[in-house]
C-alpha positions as CSV (number, residue, x, y, z in Angstrom):
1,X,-81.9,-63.1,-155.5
2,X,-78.8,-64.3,-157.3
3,X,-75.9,-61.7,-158.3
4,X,-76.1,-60.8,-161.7
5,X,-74.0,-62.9,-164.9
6,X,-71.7,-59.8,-164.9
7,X,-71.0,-59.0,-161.3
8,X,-70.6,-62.7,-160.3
9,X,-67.8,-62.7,-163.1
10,X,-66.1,-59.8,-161.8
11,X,-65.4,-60.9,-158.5
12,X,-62.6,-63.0,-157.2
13,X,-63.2,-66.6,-157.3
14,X,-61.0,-69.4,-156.3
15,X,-61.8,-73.3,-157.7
16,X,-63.4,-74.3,-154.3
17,X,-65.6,-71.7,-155.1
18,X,-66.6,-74.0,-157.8
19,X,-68.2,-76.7,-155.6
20,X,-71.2,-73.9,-154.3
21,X,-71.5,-72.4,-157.9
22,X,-71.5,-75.5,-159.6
23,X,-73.9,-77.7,-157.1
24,X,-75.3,-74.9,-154.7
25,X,-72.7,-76.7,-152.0
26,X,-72.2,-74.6,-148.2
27,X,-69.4,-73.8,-146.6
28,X,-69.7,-76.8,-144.3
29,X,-69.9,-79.0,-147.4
30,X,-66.8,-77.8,-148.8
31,X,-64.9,-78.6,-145.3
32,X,-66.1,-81.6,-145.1
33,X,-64.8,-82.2,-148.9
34,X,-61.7,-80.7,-148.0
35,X,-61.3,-82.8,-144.4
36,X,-61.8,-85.7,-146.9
37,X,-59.4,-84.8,-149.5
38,X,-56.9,-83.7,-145.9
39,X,-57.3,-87.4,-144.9
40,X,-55.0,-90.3,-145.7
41,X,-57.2,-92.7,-145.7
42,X,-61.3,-92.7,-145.7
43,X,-62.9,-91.2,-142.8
44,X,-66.5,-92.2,-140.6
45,X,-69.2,-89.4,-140.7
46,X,-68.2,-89.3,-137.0
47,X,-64.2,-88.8,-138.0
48,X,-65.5,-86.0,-140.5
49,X,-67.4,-84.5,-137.8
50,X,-65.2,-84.1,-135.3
51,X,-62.5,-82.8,-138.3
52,X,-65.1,-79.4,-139.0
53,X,-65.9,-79.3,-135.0
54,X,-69.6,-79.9,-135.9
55,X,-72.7,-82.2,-134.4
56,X,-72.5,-85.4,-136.1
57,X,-76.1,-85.2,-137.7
58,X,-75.0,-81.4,-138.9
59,X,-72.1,-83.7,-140.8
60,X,-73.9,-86.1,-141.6
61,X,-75.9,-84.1,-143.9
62,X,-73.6,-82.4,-145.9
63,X,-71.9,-85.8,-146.4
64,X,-74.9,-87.1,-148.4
65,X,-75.0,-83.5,-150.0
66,X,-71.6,-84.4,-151.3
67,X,-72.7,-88.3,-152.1
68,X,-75.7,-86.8,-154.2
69,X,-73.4,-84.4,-156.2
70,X,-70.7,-87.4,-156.7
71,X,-67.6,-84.8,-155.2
72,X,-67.3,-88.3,-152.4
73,X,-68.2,-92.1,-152.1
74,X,-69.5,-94.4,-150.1
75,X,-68.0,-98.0,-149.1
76,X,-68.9,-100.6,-146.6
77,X,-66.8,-101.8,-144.1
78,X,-68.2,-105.4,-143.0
79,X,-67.8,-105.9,-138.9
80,X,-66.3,-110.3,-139.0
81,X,-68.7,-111.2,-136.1
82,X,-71.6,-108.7,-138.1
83,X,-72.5,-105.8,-138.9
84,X,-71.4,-103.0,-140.8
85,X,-70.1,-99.0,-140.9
86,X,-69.2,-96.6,-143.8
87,X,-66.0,-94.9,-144.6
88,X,-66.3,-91.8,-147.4
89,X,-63.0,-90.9,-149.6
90,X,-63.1,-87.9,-152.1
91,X,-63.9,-88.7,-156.2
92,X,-61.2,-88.7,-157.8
93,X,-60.7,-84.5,-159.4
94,X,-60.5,-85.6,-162.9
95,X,-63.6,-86.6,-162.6
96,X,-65.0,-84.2,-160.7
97,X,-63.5,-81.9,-163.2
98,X,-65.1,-83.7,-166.1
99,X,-68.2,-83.4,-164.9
100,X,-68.2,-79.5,-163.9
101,X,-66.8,-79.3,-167.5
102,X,-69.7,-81.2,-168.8
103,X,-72.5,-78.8,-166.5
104,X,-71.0,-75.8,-168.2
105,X,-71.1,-77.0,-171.9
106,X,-74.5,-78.1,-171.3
107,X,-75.3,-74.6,-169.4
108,X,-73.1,-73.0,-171.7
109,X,-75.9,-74.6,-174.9
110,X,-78.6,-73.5,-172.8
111,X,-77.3,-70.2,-173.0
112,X,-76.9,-69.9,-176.5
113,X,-80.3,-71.4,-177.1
114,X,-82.0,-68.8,-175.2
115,X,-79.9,-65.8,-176.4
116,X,-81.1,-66.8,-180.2
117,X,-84.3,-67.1,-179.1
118,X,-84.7,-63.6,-177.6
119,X,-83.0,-62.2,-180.7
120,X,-85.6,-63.9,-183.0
121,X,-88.6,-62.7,-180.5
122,X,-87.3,-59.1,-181.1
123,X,-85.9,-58.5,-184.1
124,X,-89.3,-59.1,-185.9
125,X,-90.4,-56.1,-184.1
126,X,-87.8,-53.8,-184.2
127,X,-88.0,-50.4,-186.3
128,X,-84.9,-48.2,-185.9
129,X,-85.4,-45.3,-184.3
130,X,-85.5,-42.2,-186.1
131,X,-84.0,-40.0,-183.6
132,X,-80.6,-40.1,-185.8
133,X,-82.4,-36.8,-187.9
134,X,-80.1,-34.1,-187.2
């Protein structure tokens, strides 16, 4: 079971911690991001593996983790007698950025809408108590 609001914001956090709050990313996913973001110039899943010292299939998968969550992209590199491989490069951080900002507006509505909510459920029914007789 998840931390609670207030304990998760009292502990330490640095902005790669961002990537597994904000999209429920590993540890693996985030080296592979970082191996990426390391790299000069776009990497195979097979360059990314051997970069985290993991199997390739084990790389493999957190690559398309990070494809589905839009922190890296895809291109095709066309063989000239056929064929075809992909290289992955990191998104670029602004918009990575914009679109963690954009999750916690929209998480940060949610929020508000079910905090009203609760206090219109209760307040109908709430008497004050009378203990303050002294």
């Amino acid at each position: 079971m998840p931390d609670a609001m207030a304990e998760q914001l009292q502990r330490d956090m640095v902005c790669e911690g961002l990537l597994e709050c904000f999209h429920g990313l590993k540890q693996l996913d985030r080296e592979c991001f970082e191996a990426l973001v390391d790299s000069s110039e776009p990497l195979t899943v097979d360059e990314i593996a051997d970069r985290v010292d993991r199997e390739r299939s084990t790389a493999y998968r957190a690559v398309q983790r990070l494809l589905k969550t839009g922190f890296i992209q895809k291109e095709q590199i066309n063989y000239d007698q056929g064929g075809y491989y992909h290289v992955y490069y990191p998104t670029d951080p602004t918009k990575i950025a914009d679109d963690m900002q954009r999750i916690l507006n929209d998480w940060y509505a949610k929020m508000g809408q079910l905090i009203q909510q609760f206090e219109n459920k209760y307040e109908q029914s709430y008497t004050p108590s009378q203990s303050a007789e002294s």
